[in-house]
N, C-alpha and C positions, 0 to 999 in steps of 0.2 A: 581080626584078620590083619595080615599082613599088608601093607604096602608096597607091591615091588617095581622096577622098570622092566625094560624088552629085555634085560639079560639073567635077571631074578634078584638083582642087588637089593635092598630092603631101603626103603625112601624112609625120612621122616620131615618136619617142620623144620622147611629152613633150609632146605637142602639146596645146591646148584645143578640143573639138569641141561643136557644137550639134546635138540631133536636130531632123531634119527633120517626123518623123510621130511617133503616141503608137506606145509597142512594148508588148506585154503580154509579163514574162517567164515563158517556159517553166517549168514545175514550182514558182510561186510564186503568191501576188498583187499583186505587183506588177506598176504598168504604169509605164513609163517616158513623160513627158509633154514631148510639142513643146516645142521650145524650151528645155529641159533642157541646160545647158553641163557636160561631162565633161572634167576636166582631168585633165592629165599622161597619157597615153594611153600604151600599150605595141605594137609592132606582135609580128604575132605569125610564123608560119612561113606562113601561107593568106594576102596581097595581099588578100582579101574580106573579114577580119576582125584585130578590136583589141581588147584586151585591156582591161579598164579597171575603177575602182572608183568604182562610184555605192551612196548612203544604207548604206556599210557592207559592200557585196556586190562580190566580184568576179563580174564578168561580162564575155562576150564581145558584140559587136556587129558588124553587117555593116556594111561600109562604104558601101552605096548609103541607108542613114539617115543620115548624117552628114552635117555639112558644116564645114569648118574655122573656128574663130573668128577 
């Protein structure tokens, strides 16, 4: 299966992505803010989710926040 963002564009390893909406993450204070660019992306086994390191932190993200740079 494919890997896509929120507009259907086809992701792969490595890619630069922008969030769409703020995310607040789970189990921290951090929130992740619109318009936030996430480079070099990981895809993972789950099409819905990517892997990725933002301010230090890995985390994962769903792909319907995303959109390709």
């Amino acid at each position: 299966m494919d890997t896509r963002d929120s507009n259907g564009t086809i992701l792969s390893d490595g890619d630069s992505v922008t969030l769409i909406k703020d995310l607040k993450v789970k189990g921290s204070s951090i929130i992740l803010k619109r318009g936030t660019v996430v480079k070099k992306i990981r895809l993972t086994s789950d099409p819905e989710e990517v892997d990725c390191r933002v301010d230090g932190n890995n985390i994962v993200l769903k792909t319907c926040f995303l959109k390709k740079v």
